[in-house]
C-alpha positions in Angstrom: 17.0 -5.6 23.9 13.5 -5.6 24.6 10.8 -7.5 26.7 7.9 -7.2 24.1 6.6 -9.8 21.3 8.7 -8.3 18.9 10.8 -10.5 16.9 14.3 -9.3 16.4 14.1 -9.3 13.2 12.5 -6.6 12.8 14.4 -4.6 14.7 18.2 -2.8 13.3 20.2 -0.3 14.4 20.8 2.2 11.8 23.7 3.6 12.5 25.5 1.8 15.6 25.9 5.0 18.2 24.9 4.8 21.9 21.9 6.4 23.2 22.7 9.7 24.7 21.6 11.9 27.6 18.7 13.8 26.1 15.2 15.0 26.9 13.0 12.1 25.4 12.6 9.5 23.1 11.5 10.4 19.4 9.2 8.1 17.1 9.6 9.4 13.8 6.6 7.8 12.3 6.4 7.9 8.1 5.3 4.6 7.2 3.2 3.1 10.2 0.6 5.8 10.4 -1.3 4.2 13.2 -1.4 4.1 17.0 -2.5 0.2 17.1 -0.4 -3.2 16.3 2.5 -0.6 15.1 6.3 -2.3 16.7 7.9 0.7 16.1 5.3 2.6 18.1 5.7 0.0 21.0 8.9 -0.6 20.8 9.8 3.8 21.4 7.1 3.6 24.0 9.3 0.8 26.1 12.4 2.7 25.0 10.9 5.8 26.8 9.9 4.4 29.5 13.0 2.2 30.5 14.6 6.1 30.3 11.9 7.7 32.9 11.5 10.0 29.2 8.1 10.7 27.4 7.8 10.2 23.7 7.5 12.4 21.3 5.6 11.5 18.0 6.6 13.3 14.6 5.7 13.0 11.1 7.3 14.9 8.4 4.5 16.1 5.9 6.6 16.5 2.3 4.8 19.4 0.3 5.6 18.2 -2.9 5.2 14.7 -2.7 6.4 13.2 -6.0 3.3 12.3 -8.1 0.6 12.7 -5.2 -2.0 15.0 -5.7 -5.2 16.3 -3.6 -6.9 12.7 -3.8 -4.1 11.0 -1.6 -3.5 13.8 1.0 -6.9 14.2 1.6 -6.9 10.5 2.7 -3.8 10.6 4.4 -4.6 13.7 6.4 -8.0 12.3 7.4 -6.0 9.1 8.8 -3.1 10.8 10.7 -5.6 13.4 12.4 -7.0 10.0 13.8 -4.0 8.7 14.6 -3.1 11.8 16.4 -6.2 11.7 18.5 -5.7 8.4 19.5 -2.0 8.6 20.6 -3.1 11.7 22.2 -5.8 9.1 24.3 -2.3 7.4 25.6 -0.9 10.3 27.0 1.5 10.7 23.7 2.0 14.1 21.6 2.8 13.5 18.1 3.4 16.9 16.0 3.1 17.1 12.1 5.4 19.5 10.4 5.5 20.8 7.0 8.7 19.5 5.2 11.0 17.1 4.3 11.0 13.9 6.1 14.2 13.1 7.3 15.0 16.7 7.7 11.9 17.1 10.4 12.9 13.7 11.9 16.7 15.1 12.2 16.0 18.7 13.6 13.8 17.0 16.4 16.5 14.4 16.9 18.6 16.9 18.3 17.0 16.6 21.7 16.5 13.1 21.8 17.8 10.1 23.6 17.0 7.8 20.9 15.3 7.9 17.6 12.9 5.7 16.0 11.3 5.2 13.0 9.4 2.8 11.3 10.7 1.2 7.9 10.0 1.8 3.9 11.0 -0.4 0.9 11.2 2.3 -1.5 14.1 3.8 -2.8 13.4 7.5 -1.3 12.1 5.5 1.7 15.5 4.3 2.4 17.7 7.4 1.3 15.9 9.7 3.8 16.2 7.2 6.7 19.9 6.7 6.4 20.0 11.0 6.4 18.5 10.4 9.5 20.9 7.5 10.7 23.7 9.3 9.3 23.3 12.8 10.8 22.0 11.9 13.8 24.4 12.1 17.6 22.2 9.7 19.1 21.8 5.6 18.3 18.6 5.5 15.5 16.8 2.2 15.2 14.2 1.1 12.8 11.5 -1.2 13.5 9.6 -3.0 10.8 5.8 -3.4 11.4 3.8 -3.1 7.9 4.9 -6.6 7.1 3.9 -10.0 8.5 7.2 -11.7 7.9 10.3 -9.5 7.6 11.5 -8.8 4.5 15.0 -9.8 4.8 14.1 -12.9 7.0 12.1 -14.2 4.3 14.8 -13.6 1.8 18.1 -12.5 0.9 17.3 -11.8 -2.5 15.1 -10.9 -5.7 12.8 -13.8 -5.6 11.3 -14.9 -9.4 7.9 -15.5 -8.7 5.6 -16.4 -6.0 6.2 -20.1 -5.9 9.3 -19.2 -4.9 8.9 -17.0 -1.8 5.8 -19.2 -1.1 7.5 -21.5 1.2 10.1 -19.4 2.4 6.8 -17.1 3.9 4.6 -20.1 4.6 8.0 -21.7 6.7 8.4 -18.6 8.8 4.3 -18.0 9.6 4.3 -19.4 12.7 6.7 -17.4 14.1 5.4 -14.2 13.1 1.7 -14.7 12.9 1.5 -13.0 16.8 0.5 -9.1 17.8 2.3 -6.8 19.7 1.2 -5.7 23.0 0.2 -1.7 23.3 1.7 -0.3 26.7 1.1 3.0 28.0 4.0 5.5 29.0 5.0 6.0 32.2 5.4 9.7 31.4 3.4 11.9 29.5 4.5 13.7 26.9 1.3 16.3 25.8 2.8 18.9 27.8 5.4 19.4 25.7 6.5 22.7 24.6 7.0 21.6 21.1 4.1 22.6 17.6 3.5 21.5 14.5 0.6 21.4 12.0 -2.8 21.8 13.0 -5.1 18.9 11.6 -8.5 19.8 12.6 -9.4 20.9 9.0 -7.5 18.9 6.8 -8.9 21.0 3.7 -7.0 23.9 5.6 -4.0 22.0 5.5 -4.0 20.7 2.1 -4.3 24.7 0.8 -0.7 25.1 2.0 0.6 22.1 -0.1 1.9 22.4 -3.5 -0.1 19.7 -4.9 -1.7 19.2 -7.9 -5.6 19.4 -7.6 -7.0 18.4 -10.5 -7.5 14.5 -9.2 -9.9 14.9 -6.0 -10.2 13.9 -3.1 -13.3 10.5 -2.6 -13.4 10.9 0.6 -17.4 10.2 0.1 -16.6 6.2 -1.0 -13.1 6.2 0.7 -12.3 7.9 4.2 -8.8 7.3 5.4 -8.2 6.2 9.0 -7.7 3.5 10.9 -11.4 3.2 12.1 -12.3 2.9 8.7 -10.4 0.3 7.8 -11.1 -1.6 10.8 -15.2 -1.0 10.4 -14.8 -1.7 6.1 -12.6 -5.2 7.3 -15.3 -6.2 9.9 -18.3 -5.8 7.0 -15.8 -7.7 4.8 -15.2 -10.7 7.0 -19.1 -10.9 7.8 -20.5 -10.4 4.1 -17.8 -11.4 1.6 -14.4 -13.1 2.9 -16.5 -16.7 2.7 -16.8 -16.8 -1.2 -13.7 -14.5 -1.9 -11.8 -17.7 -3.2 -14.9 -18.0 -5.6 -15.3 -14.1 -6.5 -12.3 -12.5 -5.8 -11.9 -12.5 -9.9 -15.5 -11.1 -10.4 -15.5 -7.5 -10.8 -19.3 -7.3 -11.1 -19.1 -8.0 -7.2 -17.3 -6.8 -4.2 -15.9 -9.3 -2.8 -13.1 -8.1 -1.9 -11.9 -6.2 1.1 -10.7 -2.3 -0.3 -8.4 -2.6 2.2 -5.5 -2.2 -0.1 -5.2 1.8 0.2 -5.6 1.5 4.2 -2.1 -0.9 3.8 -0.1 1.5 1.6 -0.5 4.5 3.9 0.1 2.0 7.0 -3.5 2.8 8.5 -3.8 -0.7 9.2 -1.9 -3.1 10.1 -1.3 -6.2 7.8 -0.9 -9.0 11.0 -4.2 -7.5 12.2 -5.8 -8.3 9.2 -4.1 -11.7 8.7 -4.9 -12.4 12.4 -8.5 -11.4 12.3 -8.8 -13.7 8.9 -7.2 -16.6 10.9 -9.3 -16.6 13.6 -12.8 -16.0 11.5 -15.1 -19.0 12.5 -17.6 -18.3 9.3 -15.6 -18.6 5.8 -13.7 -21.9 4.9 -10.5 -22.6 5.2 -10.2 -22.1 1.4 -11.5 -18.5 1.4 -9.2 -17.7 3.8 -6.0 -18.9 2.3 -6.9 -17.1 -0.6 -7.4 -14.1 0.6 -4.0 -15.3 2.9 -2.0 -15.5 -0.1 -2.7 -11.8 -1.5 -2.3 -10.6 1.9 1.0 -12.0 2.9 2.6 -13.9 -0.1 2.0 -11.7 -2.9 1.9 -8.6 -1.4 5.2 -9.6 0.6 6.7 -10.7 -2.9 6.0 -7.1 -4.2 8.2 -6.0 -0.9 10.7 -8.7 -1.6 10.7 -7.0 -5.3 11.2 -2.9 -4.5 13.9 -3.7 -1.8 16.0 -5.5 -4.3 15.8 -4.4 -7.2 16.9 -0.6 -7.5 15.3 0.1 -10.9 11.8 -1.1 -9.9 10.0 2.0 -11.6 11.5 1.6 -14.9 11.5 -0.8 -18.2 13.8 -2.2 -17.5 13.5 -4.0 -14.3 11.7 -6.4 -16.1 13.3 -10.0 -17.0 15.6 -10.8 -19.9 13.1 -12.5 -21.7 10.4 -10.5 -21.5 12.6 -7.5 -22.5 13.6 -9.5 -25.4 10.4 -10.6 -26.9 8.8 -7.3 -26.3 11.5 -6.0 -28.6 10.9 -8.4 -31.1 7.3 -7.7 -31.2 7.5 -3.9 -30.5 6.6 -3.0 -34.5 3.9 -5.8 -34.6 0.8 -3.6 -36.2 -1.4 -2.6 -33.4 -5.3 -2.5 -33.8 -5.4 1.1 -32.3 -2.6 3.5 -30.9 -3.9 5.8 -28.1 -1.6 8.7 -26.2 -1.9 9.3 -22.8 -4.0 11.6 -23.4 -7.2 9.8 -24.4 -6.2 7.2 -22.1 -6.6 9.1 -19.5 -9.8 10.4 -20.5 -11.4 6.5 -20.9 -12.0 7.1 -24.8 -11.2 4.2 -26.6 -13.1 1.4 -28.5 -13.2 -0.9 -25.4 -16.0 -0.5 -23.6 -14.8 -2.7 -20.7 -11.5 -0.7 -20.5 -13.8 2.9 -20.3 -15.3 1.4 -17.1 -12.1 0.7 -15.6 -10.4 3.5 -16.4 -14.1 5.6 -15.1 -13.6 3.1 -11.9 -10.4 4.3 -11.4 -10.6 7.9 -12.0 -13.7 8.3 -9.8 -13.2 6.1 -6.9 -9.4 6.1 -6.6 -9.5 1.9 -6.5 -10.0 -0.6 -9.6 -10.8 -4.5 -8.8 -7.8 -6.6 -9.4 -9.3 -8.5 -12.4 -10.0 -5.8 -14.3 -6.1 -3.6 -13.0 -4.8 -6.3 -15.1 -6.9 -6.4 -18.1 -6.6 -2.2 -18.1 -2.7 -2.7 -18.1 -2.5 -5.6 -20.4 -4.7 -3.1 -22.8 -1.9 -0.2 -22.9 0.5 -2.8 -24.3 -1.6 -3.4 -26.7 -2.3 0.1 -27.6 1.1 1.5 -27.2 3.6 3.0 -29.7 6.5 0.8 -27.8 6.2 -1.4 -24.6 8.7 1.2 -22.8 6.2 3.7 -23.7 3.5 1.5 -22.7 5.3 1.0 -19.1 5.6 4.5 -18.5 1.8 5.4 -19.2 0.3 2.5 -17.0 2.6 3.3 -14.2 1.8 7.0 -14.4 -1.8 7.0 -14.1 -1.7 4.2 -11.7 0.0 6.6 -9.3 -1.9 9.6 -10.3 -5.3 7.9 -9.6 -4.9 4.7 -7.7 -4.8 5.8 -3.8 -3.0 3.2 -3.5 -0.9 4.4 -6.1 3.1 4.8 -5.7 3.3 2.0 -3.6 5.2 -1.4 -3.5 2.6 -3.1 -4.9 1.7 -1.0 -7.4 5.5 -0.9 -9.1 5.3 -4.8 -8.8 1.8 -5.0 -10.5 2.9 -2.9 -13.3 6.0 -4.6 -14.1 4.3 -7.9 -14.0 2.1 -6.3 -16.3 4.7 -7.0 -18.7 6.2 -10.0 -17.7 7.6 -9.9 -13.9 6.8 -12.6 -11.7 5.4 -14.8 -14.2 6.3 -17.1 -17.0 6.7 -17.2 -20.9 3.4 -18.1 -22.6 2.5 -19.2 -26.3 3.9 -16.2 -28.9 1.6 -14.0 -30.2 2.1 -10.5 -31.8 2.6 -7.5 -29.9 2.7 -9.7 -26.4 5.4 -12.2 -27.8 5.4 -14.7 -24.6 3.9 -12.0 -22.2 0.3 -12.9 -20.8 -2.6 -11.9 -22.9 -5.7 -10.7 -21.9 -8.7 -10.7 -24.1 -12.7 -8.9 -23.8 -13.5 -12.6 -25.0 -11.2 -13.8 -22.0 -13.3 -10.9 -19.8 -17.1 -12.5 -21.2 -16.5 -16.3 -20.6 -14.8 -15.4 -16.9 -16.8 -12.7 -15.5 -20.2 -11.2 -15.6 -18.3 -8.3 -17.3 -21.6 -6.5 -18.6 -22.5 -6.5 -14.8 -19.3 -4.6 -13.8 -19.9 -2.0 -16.6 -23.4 -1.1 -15.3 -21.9 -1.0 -11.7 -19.3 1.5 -13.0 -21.8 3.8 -14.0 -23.6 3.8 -11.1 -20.7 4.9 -9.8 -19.7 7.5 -11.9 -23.3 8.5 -11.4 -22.5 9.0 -7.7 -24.2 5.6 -6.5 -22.5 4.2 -4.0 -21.9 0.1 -3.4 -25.5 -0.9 -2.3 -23.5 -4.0 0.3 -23.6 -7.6 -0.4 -27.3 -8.2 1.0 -30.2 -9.5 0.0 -30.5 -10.7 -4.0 -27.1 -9.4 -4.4 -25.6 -12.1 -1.8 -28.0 -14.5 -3.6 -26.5 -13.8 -7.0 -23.0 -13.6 -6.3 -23.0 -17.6 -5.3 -24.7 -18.3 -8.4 -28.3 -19.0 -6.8 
């Protein structure tokens, strides 16, 4: 069905109807906020063109978005603007309207030859694009571009832990490790007599949201756009990417990429990254497999995980027997109880937790180490492990800009046991992973990452790996 690198796997039609005699093709982009290395883009642009029809570019802006708040449409707003801008560079208009989703993406549909739209894992994801499949008059196809190997290619089912979908991912690289061409439209489309939100002043925009406000935007540490994430990958692959293998579980440092935010909001793409890892001449072969393996493997697991599993954001998603020995250990004593409350407000008797919770709440990102110590920690300080679930998952999505997304449903669950393995019994845990501030002394430089924090919190921004601080971080 089409000339371009596009595998067809990623490609399905929605709802099985012919294309129709209308005035131009329609990209309803939601999940792939980006004009670069974005199939469904490319794939509408060829559409078009084959038609002698412009496209047309729309994204449904929601004004209620469950559980976002000022801090993620500041970011997002700051990336589609971008994205606008650039499509507008190719000759294509693309419109934001206030509203729901699939209900933008429909009433636009009306005119359109074809409809496109990129694809989601979550449950809501889904739901509004089979509206969109199911009231549409015209054939709707969904292209799947913020993955490296399609989800359903790599598996048909719930996979139970990374060494499972390892080699079903690993199998299917080679196939999929390629970018897709951009191609410009034969026929412009700016002219078009058709308006929607004006973006020049996102703070504008955001005062005709209803969204909470109290969580603000960090715009000043994290800008949203494609630009950005490019220029913050670029440093990364120059400064850090050669000893992530070795510090990727040191908080004290940043050597790491930030680059998961960029991903949820589909700012960048995940086979750029992955290709421009691949083809980096300076780090080892070992740093980049590691880094390969969150990319594609473990984030890709956390797809495999929302798409199959319907009760992802809940207790009990988890496995039998973690479910089991959490209720066998759920009136163990506890050391301290603490509500959400003064959770949220990083006052508790863990001094290590208090930075990560201040990391979190003032930078919208936490380093991986320390996301998992934080979560393990609310087990442990939780009236009940449902109770304890609920909490980590709702300030992870009120804080985390990467909040609400695949990833962050699968890190909380395996929080409690997903994805991993029965260990020694203990209280409280039973066989769940523990995580102790011993554990954080003997691994990590954990005194290091508390004074980093409140530099932070103190409105210091990350000084770069150069210098002393390159020196230290390989143990010199």
């Amino acid at each position: 069905m089409t000339d371009l690198s596009i595998q067809p796997e990623r490609i399905d039609d929605l709802n099985g109807l012919p294309m129709i005699s209308g005035s131009y093709v329609l990209y309803w982009m939601q999940q792939s906020q980006r004009a670069e290395w974005n199939h469904a883009l490319e794939f509408a642009v060829e559409q078009a063109n084959r038609l002698g029809q412009p496209l047309l570019v729309a994204f449904g802006l929601i004004p209620d978005y469950p559980e976002a708040n000022l801090r993620h449409y500041a970011f997002m707003l700051e990336g589609l603007k971008e994205t606008q801008a650039a499509l507008h560079e190719r000759g294509i208009k693309m419109l934001v309207r206030l509203g729901n989703p699939p209900d933008v993406a429909s009433g636009l549909g009306e005119d359109a030859s074809l409809i496109v739209c990129d694809r989601g894992y979550l449950g809501h994801q889904k739901q509004w694009r089979q509206k969109v499949a199911k009231s549409a008059q015209c054939k709707v196809i969904q292209v799947e571009s913020d993955v490296v190997v399609p989800v359903d290619a790599a598996s048909s089912k719930t996979e139970y832990a990374a060494r499972t979908i390892r080699p079903k991912i690993n199998r299917l690289l080679p196939d999929y490790l390629a970018l897709v061409e951009s191609i410009r439209p034969i026929q412009s489309s700016l002219d078009m007599d058709v308006d929607g939100i004006d973006l020049s002043d996102s703070k504008e925009v955001v005062k005709r949201l209803e969204v909470a406000r109290e969580v603000g935007s960090v715009s000043e540490l994290f800008k949203g756009g494609t630009s950005e994430a490019k220029r913050r990958f670029q440093d990364f692959l120059n400064t850090s990417l050669e000893s992530y293998d070795a510090n990727s579980n040191q908080p004290q440092t940043d050597d790491i990429s930030h680059i998961s935010m960029y991903l949820h909001f589909g700012q960048v793409s995940p086979l750029w990254l992955a290709d421009e890892v691949v083809n980096c001449k300076t780090a080892p072969q070992s740093a980049k497999d590691a880094f390969l393996e969150q990319l594609i493997v473990r984030r890709e697991l956390a797809m495999n995980f929302v798409n199959f599993t319907p009760n992802y954001d809940t207790f009990d998603c988890l496995p039998d027997w973690a479910r089991k020995t959490l209720a066998k250990h759920s009136r163990d004593p506890r050391e301290a109880i603490y509500d959400v409350e003064r959770l949220d407000a990083a006052q508790t008797h863990d001094t290590y937790w208090n930075a990560a919770m201040t990391e979190m709440k003032v930078t919208g990102f936490m380093h991986n180490y320390m996301r998992m110590y934080w979560g393990k920690k609310i087990l442990e300080w939780s009236e009940t492990p449902r109770q304890a679930f609920d909490t980590a998952l709702h300030l992870n999505n009120k804080y985390f800009l990467d909040g609400r997304d695949a990833n962050s449903f699968t890190g909380v669950a395996w929080l409690f046991g997903m994805h991993d393995r029965p260990w020694k019994e203990r209280p409280i845990f039973g066989m769940v992973r523990y995580m102790s501030a011993s554990g954080l002394k003997r691994k990590c430089d954990i005194a290091g990452y508390v004074e980093k924090v409140k530099r932070l919190a103190a409105g210091v921004p990350p000084a770069g790996k150069t210098g002393e601080k390159a020196k230290r971080a390989k143990g010199e």
